[in-house]
C-alpha positions in Angstrom: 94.5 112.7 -120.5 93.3 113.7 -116.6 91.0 115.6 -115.0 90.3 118.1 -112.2 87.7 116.8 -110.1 86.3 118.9 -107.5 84.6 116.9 -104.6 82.1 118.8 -102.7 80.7 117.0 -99.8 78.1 118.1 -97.5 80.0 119.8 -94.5 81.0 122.3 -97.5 84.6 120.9 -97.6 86.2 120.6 -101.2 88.7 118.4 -102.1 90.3 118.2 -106.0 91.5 114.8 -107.1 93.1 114.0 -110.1 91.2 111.6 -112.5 92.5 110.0 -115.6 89.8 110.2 -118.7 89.4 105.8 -118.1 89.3 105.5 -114.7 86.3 106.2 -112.6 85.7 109.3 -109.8 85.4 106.4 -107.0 89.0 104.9 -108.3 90.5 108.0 -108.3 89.6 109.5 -105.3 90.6 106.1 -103.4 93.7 106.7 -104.8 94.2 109.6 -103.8 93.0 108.6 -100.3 89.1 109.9 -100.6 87.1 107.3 -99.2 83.3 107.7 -101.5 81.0 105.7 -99.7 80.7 102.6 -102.1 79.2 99.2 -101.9 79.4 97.3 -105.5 81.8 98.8 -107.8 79.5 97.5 -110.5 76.4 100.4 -110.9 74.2 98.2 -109.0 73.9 99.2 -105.4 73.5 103.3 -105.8 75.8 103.8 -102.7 78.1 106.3 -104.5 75.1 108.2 -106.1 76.5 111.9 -106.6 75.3 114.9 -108.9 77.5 116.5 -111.1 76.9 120.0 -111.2 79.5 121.2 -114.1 81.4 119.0 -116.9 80.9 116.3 -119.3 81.3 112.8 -118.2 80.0 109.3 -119.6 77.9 107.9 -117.0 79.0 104.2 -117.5 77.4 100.5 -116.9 74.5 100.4 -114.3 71.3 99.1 -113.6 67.9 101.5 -113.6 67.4 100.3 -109.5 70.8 102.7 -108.9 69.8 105.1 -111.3 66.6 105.9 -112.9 67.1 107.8 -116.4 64.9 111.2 -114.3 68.1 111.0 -112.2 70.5 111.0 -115.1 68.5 113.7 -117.1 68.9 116.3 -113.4 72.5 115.5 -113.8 72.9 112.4 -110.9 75.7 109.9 -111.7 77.2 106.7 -109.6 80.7 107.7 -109.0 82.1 104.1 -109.5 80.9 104.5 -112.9 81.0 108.1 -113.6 84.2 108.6 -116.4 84.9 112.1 -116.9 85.3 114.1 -120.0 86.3 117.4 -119.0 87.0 119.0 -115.1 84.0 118.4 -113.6 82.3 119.3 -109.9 80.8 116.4 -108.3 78.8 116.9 -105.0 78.9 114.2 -102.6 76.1 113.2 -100.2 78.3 112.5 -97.3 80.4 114.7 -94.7 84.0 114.8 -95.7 84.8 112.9 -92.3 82.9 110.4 -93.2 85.2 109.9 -96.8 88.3 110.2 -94.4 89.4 113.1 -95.7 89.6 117.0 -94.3 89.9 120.2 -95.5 93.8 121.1 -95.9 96.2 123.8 -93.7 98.4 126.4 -95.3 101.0 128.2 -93.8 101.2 131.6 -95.3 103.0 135.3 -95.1 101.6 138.7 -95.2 103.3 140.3 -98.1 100.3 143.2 -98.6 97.8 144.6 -96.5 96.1 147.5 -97.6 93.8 149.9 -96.9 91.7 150.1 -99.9 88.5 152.2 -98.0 87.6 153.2 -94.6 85.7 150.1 -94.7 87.7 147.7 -96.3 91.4 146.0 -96.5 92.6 144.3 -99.2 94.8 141.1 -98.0 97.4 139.2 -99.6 99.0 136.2 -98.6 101.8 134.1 -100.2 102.8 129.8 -99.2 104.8 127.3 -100.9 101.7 125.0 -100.0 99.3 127.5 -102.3 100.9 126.4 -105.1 99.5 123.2 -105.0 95.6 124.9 -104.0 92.6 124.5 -105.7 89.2 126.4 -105.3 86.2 126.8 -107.3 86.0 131.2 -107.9 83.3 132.1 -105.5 84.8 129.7 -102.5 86.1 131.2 -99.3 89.0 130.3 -96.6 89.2 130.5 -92.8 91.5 132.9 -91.7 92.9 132.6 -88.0 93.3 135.4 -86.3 96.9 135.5 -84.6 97.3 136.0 -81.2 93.6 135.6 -80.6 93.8 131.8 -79.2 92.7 130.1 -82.7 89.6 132.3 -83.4 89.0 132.6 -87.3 87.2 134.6 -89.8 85.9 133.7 -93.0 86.8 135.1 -96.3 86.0 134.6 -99.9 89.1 134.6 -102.0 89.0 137.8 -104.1 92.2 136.4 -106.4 94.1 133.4 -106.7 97.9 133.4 -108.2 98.4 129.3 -108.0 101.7 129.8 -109.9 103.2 132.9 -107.7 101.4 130.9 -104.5 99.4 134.1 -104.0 95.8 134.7 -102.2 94.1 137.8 -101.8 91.2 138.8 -99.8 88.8 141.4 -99.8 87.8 141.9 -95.8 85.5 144.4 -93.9 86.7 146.6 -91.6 84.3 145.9 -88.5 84.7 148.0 -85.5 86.2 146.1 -82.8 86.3 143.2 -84.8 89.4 141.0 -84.5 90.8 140.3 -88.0 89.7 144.4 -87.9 91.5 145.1 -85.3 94.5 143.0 -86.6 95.0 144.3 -90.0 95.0 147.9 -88.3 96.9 147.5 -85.5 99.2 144.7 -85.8 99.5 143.0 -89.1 103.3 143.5 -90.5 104.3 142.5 -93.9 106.4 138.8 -93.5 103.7 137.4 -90.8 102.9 134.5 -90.2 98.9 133.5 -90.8 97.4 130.2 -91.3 94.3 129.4 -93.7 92.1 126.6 -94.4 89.9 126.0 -97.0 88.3 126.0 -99.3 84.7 126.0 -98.3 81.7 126.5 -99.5 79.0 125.6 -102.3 78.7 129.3 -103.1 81.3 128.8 -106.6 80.5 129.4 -110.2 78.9 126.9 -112.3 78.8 126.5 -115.9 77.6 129.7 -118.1 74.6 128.7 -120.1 72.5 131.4 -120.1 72.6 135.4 -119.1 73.9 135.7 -115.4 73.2 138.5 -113.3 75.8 138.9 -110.1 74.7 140.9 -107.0 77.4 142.2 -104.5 77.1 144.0 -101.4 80.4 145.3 -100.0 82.9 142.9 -99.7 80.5 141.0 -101.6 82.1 141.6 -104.4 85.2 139.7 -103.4 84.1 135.9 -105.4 82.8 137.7 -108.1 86.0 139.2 -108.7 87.6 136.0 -108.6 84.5 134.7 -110.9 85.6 137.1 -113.6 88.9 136.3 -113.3 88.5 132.9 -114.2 86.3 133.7 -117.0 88.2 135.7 -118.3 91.3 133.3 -118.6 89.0 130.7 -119.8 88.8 132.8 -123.0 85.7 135.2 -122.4 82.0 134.9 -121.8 79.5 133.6 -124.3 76.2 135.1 -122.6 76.0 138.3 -121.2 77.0 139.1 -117.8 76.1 142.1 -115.7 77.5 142.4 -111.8 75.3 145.2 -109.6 77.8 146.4 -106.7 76.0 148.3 -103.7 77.7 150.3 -101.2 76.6 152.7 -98.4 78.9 155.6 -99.5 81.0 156.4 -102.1 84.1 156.2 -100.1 83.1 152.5 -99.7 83.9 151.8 -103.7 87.2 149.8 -104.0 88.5 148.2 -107.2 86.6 149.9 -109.6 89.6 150.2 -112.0 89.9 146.1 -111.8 86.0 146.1 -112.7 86.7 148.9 -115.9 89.9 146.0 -116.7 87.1 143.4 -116.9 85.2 145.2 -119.5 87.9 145.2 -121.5 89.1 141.8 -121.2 85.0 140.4 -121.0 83.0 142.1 -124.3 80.3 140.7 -122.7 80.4 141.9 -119.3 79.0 145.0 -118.1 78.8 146.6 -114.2 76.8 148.9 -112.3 77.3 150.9 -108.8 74.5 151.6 -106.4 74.8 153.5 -103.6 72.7 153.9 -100.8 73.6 157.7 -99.9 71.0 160.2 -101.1 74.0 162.6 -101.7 76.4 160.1 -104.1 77.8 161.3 -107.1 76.9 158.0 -108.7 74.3 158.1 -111.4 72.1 155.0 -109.7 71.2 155.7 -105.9 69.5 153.8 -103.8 69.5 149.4 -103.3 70.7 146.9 -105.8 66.5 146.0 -105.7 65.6 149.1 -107.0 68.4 148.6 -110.1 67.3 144.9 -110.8 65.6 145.3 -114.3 63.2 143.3 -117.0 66.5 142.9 -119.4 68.6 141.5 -116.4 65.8 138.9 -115.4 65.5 137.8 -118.9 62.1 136.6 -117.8 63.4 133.9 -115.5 66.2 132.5 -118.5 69.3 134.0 -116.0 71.2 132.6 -113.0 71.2 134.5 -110.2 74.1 135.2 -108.1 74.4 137.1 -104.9 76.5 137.8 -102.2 75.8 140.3 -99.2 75.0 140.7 -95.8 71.3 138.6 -94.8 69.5 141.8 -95.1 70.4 141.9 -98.9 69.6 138.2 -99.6 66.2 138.1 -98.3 65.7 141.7 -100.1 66.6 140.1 -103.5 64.5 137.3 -102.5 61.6 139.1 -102.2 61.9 141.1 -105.3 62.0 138.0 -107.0 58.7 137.3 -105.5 57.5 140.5 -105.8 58.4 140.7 -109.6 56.9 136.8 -110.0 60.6 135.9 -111.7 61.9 132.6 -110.8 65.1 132.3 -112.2 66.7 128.7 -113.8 69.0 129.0 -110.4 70.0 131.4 -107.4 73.0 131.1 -105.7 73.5 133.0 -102.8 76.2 133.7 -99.6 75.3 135.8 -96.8 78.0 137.0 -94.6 77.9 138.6 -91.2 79.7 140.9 -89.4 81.6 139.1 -86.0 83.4 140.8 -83.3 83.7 138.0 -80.4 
């Protein structure tokens, strides 16, 4: 029996190695040319300390100088004597330079680009090399730009067909923006575009509890991907309920793909909140003013939010405001480039 283990190290790369259930995370990312910093080998020297943020894993032989039982109980492990159970995510304290590794290329082809909204285009690409790509639902890639002398944009995968060697994107329309100005102007199904990734500690994490997802725009691109996943993992097991703001109601995009979740996800629900005083949608206004008692499950709820800073630090301080601190708040801001 192996296991996926997904290496996040501190310059947000990811890599995924494959780890056998009898052979340590240290001995199988060396052999798979990961180089974990490491001293001992034998749990004494706390070198390859890491915390393991999802999975079950036996933590092995050491001594309590390389890891206290407080370190153990928040989930720390020494990777040369970490065994792993189940897939597991490991972050590493070291840049992925520094383990003599970096983030892979991909050679891809346009084969859709849409235009889903005046403000946004849905993007799908298709490689040989995707086939063989990993990514934690939430992550994002680096786009580049062609023709614009290797600038890139960033962009969180919406979907991910590993077995078709499919990636699709949900991405803003900026005005005057390049990828923008790309997609509208230039972009031909069959092109050629390169991506690298993925990045990012912005990824979903083990459901224990009620989760409440926050999207703004094209925020809603991972958490598509999120439900996705759960929803070929077999369902959810504690309520989930995703809060999607626009500006208008002609910013709206895959609400049918949303009503499919509902379907496929018992416990899932969605709202839409618009910002325009004249929407047809029942809830106007900012995700804040939609963020209720039942979803903060008086603090027992991870938090997850994606959206433009203004949005973060809004949901930040309505936290504070509300005095609700929740077991965990992951968040990604995104902002709009043009240069």
């Amino acid at each position: 029996m192996s296991y996926n283990i997904a290496l996040n190290f501190e310059d947000g790369v990811t890599r995924f190695v494959e780890c056998g259930g009898h052979e340590s995370v240290v001995d199988a990312a060396y052999r798979q040319g990961i180089n974990i910093p490491m001293d001992c080998r034998e749990g004494a020297c706390s070198t390859c300390k890491c915390r393991v943020e999802s999975g079950e894993y036996l933590l092995g032989d050491y001594i309590e100088d390389a890891l206290s039982q407080d370190e153990a109980d928040r989930g720390y492990a020494l990777a040369c004597q970490m065994r792993p159970k189940t897939d597991c995510v490991v972050l590493v304290g070291s840049s992925s330079a520094a383990c003599s590794t970096k983030q892979e290329v991909f050679t891809t082809s346009i084969t859709e680009v849409r235009r889903l909204s005046d403000s946004t285009f849905a993007l799908e690409l298709q490689g040989e090399g995707l086939k063989s790509l990993n990514f934690l639902p939430g992550q994002y890639a680096n786009l580049d730009v062609p023709g614009e002398g290797g600038h890139h944009r960033s962009y969180s995968f919406s979907s991910m067909g590993a077995d078709e060697g499919r990636a699709r994107f949900l991405i803003r329309n900026v005005p005057g923006g390049l990828m923008s100005g790309y997609l509208k102007e230039r972009a031909q199904v069959g092109a050629t575009l390169t991506m690298t990734g993925p990045f990012g500690s912005f990824y979903l994490r083990k459901l224990e509890r009620p989760v409440l997802m926050l999207a703004g725009g094209t925020g809603l691109a991972p958490f598509l991907a999120m439900l996705d996943k759960l929803a070929s993992n077999g369902g959810l097991a504690h309520p989930t309920h995703l809060i999607y703001g626009v500006n208008t109601d002609r910013d709206i995009v895959e609400q049918d793909t949303l009503d499919d979740f509902t379907n496929r996800l018992p416990n899932f629900t969605y709202s839409i909140v618009v910002v325009d005083a004249n929407s047809e949608q029942p809830k106007k206004g900012y995700v804040t003013h939609h963020i209720t008692s039942e979803h903060l499950n008086e603090g027992n709820v991870d938090i997850y939010l994606c959206g433009p800073p203004p949005m973060v630090e809004a949901v930040a301080q309505h936290l504070r405001d509300v005095d609700v601190k929740s077991v965990s708040f992951h968040f990604e801001k995104f902002n709009a480039s043009i240069s």
